[in-house]
Structures are given as C-alpha cells and as structure tokens.
Phi, psi and omega in degrees: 000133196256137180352306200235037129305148197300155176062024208239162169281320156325285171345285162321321184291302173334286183319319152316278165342289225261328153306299185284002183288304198314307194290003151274333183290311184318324179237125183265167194309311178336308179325295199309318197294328155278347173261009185275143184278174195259114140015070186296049215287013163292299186287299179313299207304330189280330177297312188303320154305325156280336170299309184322297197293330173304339189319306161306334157274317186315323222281288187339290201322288156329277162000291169287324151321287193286347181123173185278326162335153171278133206294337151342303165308289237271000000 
C-alpha cells in the first residue's frame, strides 16, 4: 500500500496536514485583530482582582486535599 494512497490512513493524516498548513498560510496576524471583540480593561483589572483575592481560599482549599501538614514535608 503506497502512503498517500486514497483510503490509506497516512493519506488522510497527509490530508489533515495539508489543510491545516494552508489555513495558517492563509491567514494573517492582522485577522484576528478584527474578529476579537475590544477590550475591556476595567473589567479584565476587576477579574484579576478577584482571582488575586481567592488565592488564599484556593491556597487553604489545596491545603485541605492535600492534607493539614505542610506541603513541604512530603
């Protein structure tokens, strides 16, 4: 069975390949920049701020998983 024969599974792998190169040649950094919605940088600053302050239950929480010992030890 030669590789990049029809039905061959290689083929198919080839074929996947050869898509996705083109559809990276095809498109450039620029694209993205028109389908990304705009930037809220009030609101990422309020997620971040809230991600910060969970850290500390997050941290206990892990803590507790993992046992009351310091993780250290182990």
């Amino acid at each position: 069975e030669f590789p990049f024969a029809d039905g061959s599974p290689i083929a198919e792998l080839a074929n996947f390949y050869r898509e996705c190169m083109q559809a990276r040649s095809a498109s450039s950094g620029d694209s993205w920049a028109s389908v990304a919605p705009p930037v809220d940088r009030a609101s990422v600053a309020a997620q971040l701020r809230m991600c910060e302050e969970a850290v500390p239950e997050f941290d206990s929480l892990v803590a507790a998983l993992y046992g009351e010992g310091d993780p250290d030890d182990r």
